[in-house]
PDB file with SEQRES, HELIX, SHEET and CRYST1 records, atoms N, CA, C and O in Angstrom:
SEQRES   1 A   62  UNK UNK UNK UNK UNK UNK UNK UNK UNK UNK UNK UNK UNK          
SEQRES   2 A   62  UNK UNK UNK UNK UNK UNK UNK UNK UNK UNK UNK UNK UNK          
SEQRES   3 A   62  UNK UNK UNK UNK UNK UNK UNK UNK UNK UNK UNK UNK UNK          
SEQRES   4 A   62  UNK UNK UNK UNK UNK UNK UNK UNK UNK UNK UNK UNK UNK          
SEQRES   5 A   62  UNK UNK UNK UNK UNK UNK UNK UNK UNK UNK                      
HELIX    1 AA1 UNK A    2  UNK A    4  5                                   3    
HELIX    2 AA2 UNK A    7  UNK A   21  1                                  15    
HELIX    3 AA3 UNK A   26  UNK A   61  1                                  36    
CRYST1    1.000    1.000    1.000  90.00  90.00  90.00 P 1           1          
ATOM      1  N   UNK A   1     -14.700  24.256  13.010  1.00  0.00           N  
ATOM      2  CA  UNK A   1     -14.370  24.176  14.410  1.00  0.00           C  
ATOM      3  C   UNK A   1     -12.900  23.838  14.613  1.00  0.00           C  
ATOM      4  O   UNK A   1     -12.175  24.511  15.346  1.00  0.00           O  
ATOM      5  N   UNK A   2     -12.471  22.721  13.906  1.00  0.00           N  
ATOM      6  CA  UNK A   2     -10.916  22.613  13.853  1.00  0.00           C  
ATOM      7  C   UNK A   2      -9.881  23.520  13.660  1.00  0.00           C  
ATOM      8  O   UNK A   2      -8.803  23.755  14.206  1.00  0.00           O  
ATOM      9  N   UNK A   3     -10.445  23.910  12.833  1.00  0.00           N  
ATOM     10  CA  UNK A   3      -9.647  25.241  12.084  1.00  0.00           C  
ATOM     11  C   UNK A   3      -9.187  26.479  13.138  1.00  0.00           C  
ATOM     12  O   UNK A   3      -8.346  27.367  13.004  1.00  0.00           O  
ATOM     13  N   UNK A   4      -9.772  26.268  13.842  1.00  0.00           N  
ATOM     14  CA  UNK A   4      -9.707  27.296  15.085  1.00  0.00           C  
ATOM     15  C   UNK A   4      -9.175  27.276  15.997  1.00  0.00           C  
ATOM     16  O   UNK A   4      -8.951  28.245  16.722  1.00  0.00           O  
ATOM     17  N   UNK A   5      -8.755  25.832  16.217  1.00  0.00           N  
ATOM     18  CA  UNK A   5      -7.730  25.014  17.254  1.00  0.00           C  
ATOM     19  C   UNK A   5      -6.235  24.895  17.314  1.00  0.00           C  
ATOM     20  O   UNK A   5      -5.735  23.819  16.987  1.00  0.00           O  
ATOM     21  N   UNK A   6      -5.261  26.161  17.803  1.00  0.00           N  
ATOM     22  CA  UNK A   6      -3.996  26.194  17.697  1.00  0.00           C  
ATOM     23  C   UNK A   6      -3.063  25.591  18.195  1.00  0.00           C  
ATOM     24  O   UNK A   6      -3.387  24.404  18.223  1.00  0.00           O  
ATOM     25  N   UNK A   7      -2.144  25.719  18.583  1.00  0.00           N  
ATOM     26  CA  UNK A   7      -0.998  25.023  18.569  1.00  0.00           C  
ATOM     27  C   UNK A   7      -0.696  24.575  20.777  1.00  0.00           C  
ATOM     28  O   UNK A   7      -0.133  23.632  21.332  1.00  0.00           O  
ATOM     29  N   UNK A   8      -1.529  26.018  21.418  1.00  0.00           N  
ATOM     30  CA  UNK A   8      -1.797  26.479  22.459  1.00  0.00           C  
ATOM     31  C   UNK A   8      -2.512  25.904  22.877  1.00  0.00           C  
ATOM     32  O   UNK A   8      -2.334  25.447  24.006  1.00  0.00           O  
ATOM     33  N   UNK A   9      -3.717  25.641  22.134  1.00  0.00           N  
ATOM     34  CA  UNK A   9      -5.101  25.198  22.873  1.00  0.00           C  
ATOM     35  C   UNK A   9      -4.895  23.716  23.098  1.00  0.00           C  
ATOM     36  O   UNK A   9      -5.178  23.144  24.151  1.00  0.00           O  
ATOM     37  N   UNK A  10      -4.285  23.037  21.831  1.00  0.00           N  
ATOM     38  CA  UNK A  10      -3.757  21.739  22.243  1.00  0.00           C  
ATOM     39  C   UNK A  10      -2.999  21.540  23.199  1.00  0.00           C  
ATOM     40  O   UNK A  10      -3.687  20.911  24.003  1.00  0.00           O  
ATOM     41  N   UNK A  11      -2.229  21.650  23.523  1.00  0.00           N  
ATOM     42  CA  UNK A  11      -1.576  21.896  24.506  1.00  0.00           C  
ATOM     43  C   UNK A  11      -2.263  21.838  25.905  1.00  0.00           C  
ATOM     44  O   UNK A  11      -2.013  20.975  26.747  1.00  0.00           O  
ATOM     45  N   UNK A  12      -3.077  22.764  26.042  1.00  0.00           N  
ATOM     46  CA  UNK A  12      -4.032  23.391  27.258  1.00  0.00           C  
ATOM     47  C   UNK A  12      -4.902  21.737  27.701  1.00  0.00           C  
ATOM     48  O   UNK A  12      -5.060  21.059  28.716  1.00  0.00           O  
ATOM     49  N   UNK A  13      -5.258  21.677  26.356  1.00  0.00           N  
ATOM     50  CA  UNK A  13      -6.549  20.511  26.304  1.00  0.00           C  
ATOM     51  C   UNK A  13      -5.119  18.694  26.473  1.00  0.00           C  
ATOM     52  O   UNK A  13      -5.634  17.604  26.722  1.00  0.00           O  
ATOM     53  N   UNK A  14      -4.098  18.757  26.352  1.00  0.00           N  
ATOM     54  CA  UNK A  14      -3.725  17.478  26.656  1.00  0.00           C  
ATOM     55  C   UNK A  14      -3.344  18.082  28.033  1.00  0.00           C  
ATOM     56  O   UNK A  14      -3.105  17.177  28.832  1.00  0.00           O  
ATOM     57  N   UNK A  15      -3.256  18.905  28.387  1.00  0.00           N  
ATOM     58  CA  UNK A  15      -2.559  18.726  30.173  1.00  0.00           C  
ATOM     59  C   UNK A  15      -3.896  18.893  30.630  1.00  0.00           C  
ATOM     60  O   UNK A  15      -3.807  18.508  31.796  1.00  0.00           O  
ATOM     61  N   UNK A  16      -5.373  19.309  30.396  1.00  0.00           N  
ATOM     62  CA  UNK A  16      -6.362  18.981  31.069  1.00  0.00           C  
ATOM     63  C   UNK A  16      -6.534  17.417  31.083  1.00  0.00           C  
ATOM     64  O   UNK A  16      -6.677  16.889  32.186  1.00  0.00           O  
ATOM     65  N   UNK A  17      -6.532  16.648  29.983  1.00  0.00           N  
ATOM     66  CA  UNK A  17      -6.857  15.341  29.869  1.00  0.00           C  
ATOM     67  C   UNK A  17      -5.842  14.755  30.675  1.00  0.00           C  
ATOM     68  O   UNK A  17      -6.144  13.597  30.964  1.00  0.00           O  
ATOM     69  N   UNK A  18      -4.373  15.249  31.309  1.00  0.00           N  
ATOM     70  CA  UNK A  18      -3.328  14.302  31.890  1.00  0.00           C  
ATOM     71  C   UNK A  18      -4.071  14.701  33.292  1.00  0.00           C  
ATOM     72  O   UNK A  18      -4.553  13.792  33.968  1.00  0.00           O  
ATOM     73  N   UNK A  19      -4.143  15.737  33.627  1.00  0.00           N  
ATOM     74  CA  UNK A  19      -4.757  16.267  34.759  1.00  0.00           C  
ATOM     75  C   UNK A  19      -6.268  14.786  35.055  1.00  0.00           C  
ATOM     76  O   UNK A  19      -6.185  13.910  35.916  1.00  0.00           O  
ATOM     77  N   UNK A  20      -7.218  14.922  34.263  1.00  0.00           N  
ATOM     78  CA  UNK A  20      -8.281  14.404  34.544  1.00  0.00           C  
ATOM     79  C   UNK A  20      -7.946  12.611  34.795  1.00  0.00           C  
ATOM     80  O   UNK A  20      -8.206  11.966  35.811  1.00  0.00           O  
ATOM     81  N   UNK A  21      -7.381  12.172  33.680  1.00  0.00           N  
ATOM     82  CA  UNK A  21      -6.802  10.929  33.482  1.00  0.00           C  
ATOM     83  C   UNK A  21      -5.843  10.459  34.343  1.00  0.00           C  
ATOM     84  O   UNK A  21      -6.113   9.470  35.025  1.00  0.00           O  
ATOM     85  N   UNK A  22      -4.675  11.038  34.443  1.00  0.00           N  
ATOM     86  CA  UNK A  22      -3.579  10.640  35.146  1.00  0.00           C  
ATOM     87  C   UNK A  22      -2.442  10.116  34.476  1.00  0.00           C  
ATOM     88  O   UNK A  22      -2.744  10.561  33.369  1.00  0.00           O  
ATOM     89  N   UNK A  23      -1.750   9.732  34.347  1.00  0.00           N  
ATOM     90  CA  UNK A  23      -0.429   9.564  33.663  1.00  0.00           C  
ATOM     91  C   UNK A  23      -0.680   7.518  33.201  1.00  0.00           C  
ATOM     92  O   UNK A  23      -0.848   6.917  32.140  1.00  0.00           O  
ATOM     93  N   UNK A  24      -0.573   7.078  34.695  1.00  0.00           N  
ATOM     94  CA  UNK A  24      -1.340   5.618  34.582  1.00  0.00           C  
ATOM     95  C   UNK A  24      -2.142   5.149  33.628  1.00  0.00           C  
ATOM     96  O   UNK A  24      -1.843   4.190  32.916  1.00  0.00           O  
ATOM     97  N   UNK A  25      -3.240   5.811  33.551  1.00  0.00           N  
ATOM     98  CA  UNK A  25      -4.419   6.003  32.634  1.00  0.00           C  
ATOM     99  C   UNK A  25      -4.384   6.563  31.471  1.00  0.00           C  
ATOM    100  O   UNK A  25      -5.394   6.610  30.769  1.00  0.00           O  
ATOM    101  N   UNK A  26      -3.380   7.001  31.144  1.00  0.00           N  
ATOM    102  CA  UNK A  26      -3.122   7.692  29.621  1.00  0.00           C  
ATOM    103  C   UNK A  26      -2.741   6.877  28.612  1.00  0.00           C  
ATOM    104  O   UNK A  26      -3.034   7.240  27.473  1.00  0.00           O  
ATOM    105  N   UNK A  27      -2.012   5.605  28.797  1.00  0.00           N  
ATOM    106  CA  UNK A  27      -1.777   4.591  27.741  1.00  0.00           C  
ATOM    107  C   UNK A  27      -3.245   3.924  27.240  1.00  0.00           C  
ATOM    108  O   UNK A  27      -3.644   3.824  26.080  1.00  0.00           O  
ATOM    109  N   UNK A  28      -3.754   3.605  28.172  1.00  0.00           N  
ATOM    110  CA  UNK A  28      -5.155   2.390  28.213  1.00  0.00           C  
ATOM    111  C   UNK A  28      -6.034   3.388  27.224  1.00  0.00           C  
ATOM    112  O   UNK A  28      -6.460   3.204  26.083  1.00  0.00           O  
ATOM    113  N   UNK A  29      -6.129   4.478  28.089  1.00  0.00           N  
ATOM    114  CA  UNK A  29      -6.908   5.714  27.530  1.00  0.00           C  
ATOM    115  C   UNK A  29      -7.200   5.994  25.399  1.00  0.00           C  
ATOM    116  O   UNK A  29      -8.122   6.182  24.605  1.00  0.00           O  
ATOM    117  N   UNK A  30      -5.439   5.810  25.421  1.00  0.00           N  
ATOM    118  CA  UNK A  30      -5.269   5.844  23.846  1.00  0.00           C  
ATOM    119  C   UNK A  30      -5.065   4.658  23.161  1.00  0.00           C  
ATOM    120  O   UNK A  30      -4.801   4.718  21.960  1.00  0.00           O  
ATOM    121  N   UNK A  31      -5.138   3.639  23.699  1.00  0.00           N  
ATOM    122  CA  UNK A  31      -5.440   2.513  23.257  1.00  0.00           C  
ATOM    123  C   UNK A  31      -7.203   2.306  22.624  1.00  0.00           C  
ATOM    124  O   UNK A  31      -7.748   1.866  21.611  1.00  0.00           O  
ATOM    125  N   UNK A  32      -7.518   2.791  23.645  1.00  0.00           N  
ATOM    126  CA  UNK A  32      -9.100   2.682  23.601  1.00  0.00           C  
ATOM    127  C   UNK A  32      -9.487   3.279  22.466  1.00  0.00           C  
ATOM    128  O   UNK A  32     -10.168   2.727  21.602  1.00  0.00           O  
ATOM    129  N   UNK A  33      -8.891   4.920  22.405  1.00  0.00           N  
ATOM    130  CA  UNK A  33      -9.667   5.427  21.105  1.00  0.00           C  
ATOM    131  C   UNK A  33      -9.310   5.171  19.668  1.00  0.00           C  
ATOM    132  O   UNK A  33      -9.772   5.505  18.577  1.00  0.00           O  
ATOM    133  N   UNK A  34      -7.634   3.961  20.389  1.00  0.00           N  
ATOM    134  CA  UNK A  34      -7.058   3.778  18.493  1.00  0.00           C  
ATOM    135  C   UNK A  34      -7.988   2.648  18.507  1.00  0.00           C  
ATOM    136  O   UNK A  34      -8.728   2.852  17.545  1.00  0.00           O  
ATOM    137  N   UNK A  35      -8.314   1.658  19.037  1.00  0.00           N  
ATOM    138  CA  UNK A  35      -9.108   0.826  18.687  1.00  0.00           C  
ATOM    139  C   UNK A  35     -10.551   1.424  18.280  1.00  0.00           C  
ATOM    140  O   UNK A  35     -10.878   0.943  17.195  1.00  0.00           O  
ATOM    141  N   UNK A  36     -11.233   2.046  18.636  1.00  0.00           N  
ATOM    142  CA  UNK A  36     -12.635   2.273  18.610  1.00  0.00           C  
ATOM    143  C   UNK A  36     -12.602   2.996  16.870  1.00  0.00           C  
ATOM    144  O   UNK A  36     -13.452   3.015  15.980  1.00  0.00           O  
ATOM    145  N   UNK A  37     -11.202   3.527  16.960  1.00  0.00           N  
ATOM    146  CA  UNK A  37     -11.127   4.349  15.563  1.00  0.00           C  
ATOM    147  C   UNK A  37     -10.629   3.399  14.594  1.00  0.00           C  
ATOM    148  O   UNK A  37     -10.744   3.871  13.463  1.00  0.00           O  
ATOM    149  N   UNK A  38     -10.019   2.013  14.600  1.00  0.00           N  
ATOM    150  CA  UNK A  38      -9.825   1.566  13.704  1.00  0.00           C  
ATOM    151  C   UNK A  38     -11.131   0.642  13.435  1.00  0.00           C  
ATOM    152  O   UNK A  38     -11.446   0.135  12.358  1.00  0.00           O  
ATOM    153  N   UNK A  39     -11.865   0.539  14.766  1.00  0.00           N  
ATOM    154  CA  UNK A  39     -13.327  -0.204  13.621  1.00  0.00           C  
ATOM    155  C   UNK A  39     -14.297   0.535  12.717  1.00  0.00           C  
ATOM    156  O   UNK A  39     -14.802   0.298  11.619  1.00  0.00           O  
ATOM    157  N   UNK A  40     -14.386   1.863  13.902  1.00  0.00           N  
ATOM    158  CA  UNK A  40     -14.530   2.879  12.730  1.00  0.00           C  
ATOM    159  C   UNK A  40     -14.508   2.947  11.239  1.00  0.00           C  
ATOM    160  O   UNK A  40     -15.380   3.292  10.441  1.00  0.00           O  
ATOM    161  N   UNK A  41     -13.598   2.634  11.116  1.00  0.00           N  
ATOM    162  CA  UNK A  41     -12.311   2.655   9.874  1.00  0.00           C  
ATOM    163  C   UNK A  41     -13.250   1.640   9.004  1.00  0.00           C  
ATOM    164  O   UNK A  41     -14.102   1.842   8.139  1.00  0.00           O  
ATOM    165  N   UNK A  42     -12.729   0.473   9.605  1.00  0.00           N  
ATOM    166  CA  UNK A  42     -13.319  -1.013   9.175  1.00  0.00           C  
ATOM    167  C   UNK A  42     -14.710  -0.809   8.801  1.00  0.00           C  
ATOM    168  O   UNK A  42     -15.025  -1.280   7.709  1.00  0.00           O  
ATOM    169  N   UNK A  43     -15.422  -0.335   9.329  1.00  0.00           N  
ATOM    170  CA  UNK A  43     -17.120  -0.187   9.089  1.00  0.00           C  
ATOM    171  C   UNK A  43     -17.318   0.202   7.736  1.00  0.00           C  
ATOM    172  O   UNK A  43     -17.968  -0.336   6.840  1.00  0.00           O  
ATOM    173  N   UNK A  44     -16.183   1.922   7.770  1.00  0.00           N  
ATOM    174  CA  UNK A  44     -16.397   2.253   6.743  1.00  0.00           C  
ATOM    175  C   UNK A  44     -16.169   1.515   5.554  1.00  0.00           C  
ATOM    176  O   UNK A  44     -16.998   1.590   4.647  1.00  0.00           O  
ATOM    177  N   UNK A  45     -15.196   0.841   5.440  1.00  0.00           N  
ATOM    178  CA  UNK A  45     -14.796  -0.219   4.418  1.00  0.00           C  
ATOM    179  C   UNK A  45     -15.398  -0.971   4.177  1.00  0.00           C  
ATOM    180  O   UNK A  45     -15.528  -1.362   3.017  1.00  0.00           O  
ATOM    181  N   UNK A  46     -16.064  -1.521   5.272  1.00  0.00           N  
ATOM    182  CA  UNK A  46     -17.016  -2.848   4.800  1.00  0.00           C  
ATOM    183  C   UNK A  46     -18.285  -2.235   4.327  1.00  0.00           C  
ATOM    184  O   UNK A  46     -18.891  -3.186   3.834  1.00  0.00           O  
ATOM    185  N   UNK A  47     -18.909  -1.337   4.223  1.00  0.00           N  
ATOM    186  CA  UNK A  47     -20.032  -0.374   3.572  1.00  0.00           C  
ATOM    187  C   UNK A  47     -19.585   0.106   2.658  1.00  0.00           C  
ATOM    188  O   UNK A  47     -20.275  -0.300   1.723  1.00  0.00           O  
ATOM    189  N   UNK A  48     -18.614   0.934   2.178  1.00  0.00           N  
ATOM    190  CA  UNK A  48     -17.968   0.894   1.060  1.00  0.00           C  
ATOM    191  C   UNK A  48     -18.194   0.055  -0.246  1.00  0.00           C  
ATOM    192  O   UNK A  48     -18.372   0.347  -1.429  1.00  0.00           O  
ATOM    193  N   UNK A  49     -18.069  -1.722   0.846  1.00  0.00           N  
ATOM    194  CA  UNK A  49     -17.273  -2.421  -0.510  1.00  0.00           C  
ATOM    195  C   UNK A  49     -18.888  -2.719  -0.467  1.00  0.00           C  
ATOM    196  O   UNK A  49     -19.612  -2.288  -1.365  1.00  0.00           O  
ATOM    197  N   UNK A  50     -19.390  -3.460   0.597  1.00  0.00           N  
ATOM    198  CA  UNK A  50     -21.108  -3.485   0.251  1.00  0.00           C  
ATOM    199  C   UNK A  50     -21.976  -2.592  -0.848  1.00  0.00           C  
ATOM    200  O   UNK A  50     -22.836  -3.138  -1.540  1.00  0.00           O  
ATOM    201  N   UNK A  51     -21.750  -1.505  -0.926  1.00  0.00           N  
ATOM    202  CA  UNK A  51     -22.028  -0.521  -2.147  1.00  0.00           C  
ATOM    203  C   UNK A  51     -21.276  -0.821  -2.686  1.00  0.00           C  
ATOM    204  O   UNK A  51     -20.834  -0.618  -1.555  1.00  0.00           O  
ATOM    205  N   UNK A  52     -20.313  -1.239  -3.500  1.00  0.00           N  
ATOM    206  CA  UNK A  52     -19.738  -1.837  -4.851  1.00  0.00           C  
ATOM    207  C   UNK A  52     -20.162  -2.598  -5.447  1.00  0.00           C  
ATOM    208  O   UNK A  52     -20.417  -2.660  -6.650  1.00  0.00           O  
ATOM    209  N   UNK A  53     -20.337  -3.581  -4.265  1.00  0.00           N  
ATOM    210  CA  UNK A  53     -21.174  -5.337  -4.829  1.00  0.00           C  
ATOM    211  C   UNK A  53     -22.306  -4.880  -5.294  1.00  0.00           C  
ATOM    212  O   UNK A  53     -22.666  -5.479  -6.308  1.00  0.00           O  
ATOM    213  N   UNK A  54     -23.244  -3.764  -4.821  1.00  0.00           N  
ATOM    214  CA  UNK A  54     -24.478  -4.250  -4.704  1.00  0.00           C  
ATOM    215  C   UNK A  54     -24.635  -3.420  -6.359  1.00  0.00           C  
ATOM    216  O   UNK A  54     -25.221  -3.954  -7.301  1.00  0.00           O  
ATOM    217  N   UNK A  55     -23.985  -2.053  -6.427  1.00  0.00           N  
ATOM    218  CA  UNK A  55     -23.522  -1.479  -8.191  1.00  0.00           C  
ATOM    219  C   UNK A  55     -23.363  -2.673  -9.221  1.00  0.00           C  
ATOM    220  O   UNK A  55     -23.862  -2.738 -10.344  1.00  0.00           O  
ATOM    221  N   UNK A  56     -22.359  -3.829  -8.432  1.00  0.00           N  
ATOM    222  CA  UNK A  56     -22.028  -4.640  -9.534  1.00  0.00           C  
ATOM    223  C   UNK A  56     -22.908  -5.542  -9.791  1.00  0.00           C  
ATOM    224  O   UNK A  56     -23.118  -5.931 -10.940  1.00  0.00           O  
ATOM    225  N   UNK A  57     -23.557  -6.004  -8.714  1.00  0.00           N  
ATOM    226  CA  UNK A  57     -24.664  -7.003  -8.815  1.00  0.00           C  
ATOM    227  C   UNK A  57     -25.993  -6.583  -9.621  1.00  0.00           C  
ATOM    228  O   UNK A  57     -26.831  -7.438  -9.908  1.00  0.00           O  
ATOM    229  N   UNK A  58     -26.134  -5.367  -9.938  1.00  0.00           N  
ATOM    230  CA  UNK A  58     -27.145  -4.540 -10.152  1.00  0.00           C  
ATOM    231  C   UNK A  58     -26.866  -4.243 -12.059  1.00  0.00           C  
ATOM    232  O   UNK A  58     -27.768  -4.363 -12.888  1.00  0.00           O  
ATOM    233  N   UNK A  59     -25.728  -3.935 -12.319  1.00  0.00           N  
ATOM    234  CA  UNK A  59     -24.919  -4.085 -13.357  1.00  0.00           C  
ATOM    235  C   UNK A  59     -25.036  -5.340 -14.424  1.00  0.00           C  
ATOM    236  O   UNK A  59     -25.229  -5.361 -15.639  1.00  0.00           O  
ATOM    237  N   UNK A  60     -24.881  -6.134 -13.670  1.00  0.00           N  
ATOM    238  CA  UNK A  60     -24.629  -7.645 -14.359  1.00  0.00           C  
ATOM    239  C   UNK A  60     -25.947  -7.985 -14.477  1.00  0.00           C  
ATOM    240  O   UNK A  60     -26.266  -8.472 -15.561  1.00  0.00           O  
ATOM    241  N   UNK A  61     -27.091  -7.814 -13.361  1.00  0.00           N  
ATOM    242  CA  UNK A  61     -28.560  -8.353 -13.527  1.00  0.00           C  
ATOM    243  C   UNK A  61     -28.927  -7.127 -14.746  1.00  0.00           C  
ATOM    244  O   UNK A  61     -29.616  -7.530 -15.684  1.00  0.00           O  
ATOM    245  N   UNK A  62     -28.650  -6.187 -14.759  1.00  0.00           N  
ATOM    246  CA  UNK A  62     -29.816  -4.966 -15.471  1.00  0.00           C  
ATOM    247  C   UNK A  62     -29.621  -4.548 -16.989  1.00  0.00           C  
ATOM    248  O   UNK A  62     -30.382  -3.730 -17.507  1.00  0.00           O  
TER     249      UNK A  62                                                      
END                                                                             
């Protein structure tokens, strides 16, 4: 699906979102999704390392 998304369409799709949002609303806006994406992030890491421990714990008992 990405792959398909040019240089144009971006474009198209941030002046719809300034359009819908507003200029005001565009900082808060991307605040919101860097946060939501860095717990994201974090989740993944902390499941990650949870599957390490649980390899190592599994390791050392077996």
């Amino acid at each position: 699906m990405w792959g398909s998304i040019g240089p144009a369409e971006l474009i198209l799709l941030m002046f719809i979102i300034l359009l819908v949002f507003g200029s005001k609303r565009l900082p808060e806006l991307a605040r919101g999704i860097g946060k939501g994406v860095r717990q994201f992030n974090q989740a993944i890491e902390d499941v990650k390392e949870e599957i390490d421990i649980k390899d190592i714990d599994k390791q050392l008992r077996g």
